[in-house]
C-alpha atoms as a printed R data frame, in Angstrom:
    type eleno elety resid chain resno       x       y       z
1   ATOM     1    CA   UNK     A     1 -46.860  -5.140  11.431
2   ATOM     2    CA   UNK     A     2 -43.509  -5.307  12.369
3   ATOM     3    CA   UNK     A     3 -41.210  -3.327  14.749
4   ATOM     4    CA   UNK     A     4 -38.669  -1.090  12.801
5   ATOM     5    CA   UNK     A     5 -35.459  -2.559  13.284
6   ATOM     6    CA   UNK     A     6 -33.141  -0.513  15.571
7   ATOM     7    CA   UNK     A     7 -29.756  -0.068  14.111
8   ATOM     8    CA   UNK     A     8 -27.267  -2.000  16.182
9   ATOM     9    CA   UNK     A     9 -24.267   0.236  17.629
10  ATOM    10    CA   UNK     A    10 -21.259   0.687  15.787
11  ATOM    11    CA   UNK     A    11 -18.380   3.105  15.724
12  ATOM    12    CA   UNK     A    12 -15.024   4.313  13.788
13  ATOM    13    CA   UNK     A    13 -12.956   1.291  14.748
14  ATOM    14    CA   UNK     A    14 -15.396  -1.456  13.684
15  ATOM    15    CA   UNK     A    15 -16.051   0.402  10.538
16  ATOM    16    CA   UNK     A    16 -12.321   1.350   9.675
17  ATOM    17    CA   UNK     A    17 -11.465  -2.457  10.148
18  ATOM    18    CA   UNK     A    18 -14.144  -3.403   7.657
19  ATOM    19    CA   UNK     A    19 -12.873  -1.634   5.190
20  ATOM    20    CA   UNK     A    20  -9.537  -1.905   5.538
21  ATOM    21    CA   UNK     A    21  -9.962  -5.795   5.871
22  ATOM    22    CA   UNK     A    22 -12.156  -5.657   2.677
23  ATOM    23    CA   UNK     A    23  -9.456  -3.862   0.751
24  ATOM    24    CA   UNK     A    24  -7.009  -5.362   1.510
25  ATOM    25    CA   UNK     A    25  -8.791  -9.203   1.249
26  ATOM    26    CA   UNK     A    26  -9.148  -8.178  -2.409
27  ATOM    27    CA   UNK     A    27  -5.678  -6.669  -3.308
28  ATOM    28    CA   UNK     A    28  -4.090  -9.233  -1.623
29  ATOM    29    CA   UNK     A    29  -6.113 -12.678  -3.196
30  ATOM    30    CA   UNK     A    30  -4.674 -14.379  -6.167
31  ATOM    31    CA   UNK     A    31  -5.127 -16.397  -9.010
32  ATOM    32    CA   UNK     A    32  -3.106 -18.997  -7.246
33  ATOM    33    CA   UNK     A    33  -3.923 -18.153  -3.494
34  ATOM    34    CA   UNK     A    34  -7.951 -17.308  -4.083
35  ATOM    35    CA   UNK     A    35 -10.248 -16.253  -1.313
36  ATOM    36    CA   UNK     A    36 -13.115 -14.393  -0.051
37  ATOM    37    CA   UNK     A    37 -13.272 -10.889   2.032
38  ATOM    38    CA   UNK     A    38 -14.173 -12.909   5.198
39  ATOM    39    CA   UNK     A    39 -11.451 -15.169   5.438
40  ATOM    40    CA   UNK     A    40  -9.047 -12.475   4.645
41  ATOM    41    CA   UNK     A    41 -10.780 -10.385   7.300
42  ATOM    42    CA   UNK     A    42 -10.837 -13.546   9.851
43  ATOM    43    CA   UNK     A    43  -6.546 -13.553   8.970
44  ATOM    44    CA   UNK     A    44  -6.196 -10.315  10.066
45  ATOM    45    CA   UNK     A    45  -7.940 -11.252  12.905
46  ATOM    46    CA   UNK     A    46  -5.766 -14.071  13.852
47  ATOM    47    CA   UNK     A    47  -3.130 -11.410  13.444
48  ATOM    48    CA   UNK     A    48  -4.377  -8.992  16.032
49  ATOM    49    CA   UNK     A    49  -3.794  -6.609  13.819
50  ATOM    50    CA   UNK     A    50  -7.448  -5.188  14.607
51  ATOM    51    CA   UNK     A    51  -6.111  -4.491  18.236
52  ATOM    52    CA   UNK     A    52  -4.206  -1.773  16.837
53  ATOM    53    CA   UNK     A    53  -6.441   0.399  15.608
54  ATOM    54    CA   UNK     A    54  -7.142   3.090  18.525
55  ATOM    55    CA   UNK     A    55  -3.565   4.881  17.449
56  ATOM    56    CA   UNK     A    56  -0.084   4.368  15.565
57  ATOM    57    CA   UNK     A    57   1.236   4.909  19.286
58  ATOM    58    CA   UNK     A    58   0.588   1.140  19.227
59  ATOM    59    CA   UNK     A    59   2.231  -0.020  16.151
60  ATOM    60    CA   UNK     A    60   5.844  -1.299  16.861
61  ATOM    61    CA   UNK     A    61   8.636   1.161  17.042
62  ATOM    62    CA   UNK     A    62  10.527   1.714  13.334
63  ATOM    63    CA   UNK     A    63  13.766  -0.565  15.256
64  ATOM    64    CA   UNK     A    64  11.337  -3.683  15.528
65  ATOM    65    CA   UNK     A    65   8.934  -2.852  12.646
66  ATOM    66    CA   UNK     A    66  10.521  -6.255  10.373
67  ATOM    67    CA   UNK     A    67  10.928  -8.294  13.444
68  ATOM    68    CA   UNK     A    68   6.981  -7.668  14.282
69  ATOM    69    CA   UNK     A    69   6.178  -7.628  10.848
70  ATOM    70    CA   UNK     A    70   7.959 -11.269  10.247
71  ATOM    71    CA   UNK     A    71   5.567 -12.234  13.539
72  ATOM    72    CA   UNK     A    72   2.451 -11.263  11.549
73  ATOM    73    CA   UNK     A    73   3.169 -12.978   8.764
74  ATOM    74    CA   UNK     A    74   4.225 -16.209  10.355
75  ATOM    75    CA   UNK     A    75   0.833 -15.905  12.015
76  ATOM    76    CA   UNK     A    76  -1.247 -15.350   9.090
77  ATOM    77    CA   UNK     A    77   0.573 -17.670   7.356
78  ATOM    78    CA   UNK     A    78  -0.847 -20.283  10.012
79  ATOM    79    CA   UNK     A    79  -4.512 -18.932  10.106
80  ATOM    80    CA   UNK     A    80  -4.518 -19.076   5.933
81  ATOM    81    CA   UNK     A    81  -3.178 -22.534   6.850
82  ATOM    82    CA   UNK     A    82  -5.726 -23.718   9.068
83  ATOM    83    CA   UNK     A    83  -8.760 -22.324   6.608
84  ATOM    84    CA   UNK     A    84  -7.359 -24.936   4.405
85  ATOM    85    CA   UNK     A    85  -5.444 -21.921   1.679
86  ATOM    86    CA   UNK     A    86  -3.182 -23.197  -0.471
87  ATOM    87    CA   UNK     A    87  -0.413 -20.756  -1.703
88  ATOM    88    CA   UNK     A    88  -0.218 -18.450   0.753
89  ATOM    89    CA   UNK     A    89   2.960 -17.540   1.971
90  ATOM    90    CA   UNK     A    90   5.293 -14.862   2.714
91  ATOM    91    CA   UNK     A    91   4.253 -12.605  -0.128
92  ATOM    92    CA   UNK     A    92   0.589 -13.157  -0.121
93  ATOM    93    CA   UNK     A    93   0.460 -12.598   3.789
94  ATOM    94    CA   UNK     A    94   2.436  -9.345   3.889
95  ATOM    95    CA   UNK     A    95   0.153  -7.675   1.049
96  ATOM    96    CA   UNK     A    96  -2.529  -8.283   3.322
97  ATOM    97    CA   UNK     A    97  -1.172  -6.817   6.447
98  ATOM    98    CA   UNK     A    98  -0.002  -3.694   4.090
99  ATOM    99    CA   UNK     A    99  -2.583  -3.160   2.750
100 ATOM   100    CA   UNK     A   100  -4.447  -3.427   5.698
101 ATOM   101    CA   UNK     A   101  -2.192  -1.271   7.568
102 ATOM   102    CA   UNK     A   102  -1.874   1.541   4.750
103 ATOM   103    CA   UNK     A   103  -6.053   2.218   5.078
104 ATOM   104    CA   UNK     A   104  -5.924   2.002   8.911
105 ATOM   105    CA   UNK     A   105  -2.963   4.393   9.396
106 ATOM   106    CA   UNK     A   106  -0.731   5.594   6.362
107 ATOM   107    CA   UNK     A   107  -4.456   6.867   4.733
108 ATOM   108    CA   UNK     A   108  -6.201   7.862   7.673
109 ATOM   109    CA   UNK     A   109  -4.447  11.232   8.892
110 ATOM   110    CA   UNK     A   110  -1.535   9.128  10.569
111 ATOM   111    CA   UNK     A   111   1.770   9.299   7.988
112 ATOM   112    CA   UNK     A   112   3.614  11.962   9.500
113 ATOM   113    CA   UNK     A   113   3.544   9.442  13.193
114 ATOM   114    CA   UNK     A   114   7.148   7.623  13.008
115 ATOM   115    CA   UNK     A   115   5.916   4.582  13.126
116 ATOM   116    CA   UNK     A   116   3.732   4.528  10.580
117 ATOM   117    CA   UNK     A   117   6.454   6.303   8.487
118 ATOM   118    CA   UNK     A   118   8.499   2.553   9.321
119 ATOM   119    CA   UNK     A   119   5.279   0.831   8.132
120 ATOM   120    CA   UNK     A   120   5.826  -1.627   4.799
121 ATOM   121    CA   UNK     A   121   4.046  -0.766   1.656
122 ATOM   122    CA   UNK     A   122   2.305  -3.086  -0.275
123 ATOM   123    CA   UNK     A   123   4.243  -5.080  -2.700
124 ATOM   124    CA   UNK     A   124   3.335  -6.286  -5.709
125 ATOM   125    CA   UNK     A   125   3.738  -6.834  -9.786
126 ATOM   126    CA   UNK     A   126   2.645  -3.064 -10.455
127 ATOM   127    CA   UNK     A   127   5.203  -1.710  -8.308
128 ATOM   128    CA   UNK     A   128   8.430  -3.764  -8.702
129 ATOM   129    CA   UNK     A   129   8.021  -3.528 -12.766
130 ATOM   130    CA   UNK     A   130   8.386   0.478 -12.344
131 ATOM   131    CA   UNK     A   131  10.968  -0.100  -9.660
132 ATOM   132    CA   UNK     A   132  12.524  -1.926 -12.274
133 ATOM   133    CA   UNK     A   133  11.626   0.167 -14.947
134 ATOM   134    CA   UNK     A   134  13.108   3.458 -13.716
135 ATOM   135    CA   UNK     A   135  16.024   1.434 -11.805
136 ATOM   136    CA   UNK     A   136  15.297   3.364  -8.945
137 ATOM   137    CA   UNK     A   137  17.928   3.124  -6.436
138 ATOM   138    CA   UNK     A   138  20.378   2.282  -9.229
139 ATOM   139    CA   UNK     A   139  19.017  -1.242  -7.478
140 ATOM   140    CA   UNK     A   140  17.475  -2.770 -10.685
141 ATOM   141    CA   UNK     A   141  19.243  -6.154  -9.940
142 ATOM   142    CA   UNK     A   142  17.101  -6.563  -6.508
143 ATOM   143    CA   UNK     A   143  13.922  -5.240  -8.608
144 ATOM   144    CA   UNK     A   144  14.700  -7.732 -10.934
145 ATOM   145    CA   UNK     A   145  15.035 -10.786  -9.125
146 ATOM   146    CA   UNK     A   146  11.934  -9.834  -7.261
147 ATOM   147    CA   UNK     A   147   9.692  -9.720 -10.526
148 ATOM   148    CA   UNK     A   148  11.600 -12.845 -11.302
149 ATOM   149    CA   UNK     A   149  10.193 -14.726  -7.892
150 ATOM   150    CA   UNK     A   150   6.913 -12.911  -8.307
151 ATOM   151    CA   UNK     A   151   5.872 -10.707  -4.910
152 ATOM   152    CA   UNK     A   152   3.295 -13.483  -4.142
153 ATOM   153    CA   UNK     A   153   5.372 -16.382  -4.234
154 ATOM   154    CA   UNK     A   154   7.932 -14.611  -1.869
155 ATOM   155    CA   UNK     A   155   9.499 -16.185   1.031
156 ATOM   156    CA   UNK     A   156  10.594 -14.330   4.046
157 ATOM   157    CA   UNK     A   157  14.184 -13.398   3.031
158 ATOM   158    CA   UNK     A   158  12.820 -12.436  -0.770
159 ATOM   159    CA   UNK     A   159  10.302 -10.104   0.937
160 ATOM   160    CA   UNK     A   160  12.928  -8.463   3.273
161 ATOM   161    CA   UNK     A   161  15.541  -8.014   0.323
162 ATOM   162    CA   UNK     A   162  12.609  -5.981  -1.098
163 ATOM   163    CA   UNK     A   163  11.905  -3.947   1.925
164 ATOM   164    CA   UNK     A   164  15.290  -3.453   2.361
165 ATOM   165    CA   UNK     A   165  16.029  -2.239  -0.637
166 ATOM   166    CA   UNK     A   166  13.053   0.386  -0.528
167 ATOM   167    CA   UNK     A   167  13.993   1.289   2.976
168 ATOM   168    CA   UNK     A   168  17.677   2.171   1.551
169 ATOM   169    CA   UNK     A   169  16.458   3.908  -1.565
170 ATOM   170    CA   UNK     A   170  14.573   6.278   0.738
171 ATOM   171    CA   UNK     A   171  16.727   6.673   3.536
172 ATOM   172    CA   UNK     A   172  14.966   9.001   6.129
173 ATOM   173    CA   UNK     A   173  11.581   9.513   4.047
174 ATOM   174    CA   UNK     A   174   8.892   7.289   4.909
175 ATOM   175    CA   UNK     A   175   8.286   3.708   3.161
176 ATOM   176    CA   UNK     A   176   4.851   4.995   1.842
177 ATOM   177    CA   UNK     A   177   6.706   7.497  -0.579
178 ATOM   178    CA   UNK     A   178   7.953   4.383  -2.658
179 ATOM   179    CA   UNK     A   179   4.283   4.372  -3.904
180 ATOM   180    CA   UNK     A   180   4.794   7.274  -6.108
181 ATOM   181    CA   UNK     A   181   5.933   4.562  -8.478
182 ATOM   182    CA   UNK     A   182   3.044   2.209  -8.080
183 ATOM   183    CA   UNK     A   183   0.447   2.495 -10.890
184 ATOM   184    CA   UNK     A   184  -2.821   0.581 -10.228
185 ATOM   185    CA   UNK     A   185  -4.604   3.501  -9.581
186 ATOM   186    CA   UNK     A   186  -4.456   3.838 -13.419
């Protein structure tokens, strides 16, 4: 007969950054950029991203929130690289780290901290065709030319033109509150 099996220890963190790195592995795969929870979750990884998670006091302050962001990306972009992924880029790399980010602090009691408030939403097909759609902003040229380029074929300048329009549509609300227009939870 065999021992029971003790349960090894775990706590908040490791299971917050499971999830988060399992949702946001599967929002964030494509048809063109495929792959599986645990390379997405070894990305994020790469990122440091998981280093963050004891408070939003640790995310970067809302003045260097695209210059950090740009960092992460570059780095996952490297990490996707070196797993041998084809097609990931800008566009595929930031859904990741948003989504990641939006379970670990925007959806876990945190949205009110400032900089999580700065923090990027995800971007994707759902979301810029109702940007579009209701020309919110008056800004449906930028929405546009987004859907055009497709949010996961994105470079760094296309994603910033589409944070930076979102960022001057809302002014002083957080970047979360563009959401209200996203629809996959349909």
């Amino acid at each position: 007969m065999n021992a029971p099996t003790v349960i090894k220890p775990y706590d908040i963190a490791e299971h917050r950054h499971r999830y988060t790195a399992w949702a946001a592995s599967r929002a964030a795969s494509t048809k063109t950029c495929r792959f599986d929870v645990s390379t997405g979750k070894a990305i994020i990884e790469a990122t440091g991203l998981h280093l963050l998670l004891a408070g939003p006091q640790l995310l970067p302050p809302p003045e260097r929130i695209d210059t950090q962001h740009k960092i992460w990306r570059e780095t996952a972009i490297e990490a996707a690289n070196n797993k041998g992924l084809v097609g990931f880029g800008h566009g595929v790399a930031a859904k990741l780290i948003n989504v990641y980010l939006k379970g670990t602090f925007v959806c876990a009691g945190h949205e009110l901290h400032p900089n999580v408030q700065a923090l990027h939403p995800p971007i994707d097909k759902l979301l810029l065709d109702e940007l579009y759609d209701h020309n919110v902003g008056g800004l449906r040229a930028i929405w546009a030319q987004a859907r055009k380029q497709r949010w996961s074929k994105f470079d760094t300048e296309q994603y910033q033109a589409v944070i930076n329009g979102i960022r001057g549509v809302l002014t002083e609300r957080p970047l979360w509150h563009v959401e209200a227009y996203w629809r996959g939870y349909q």
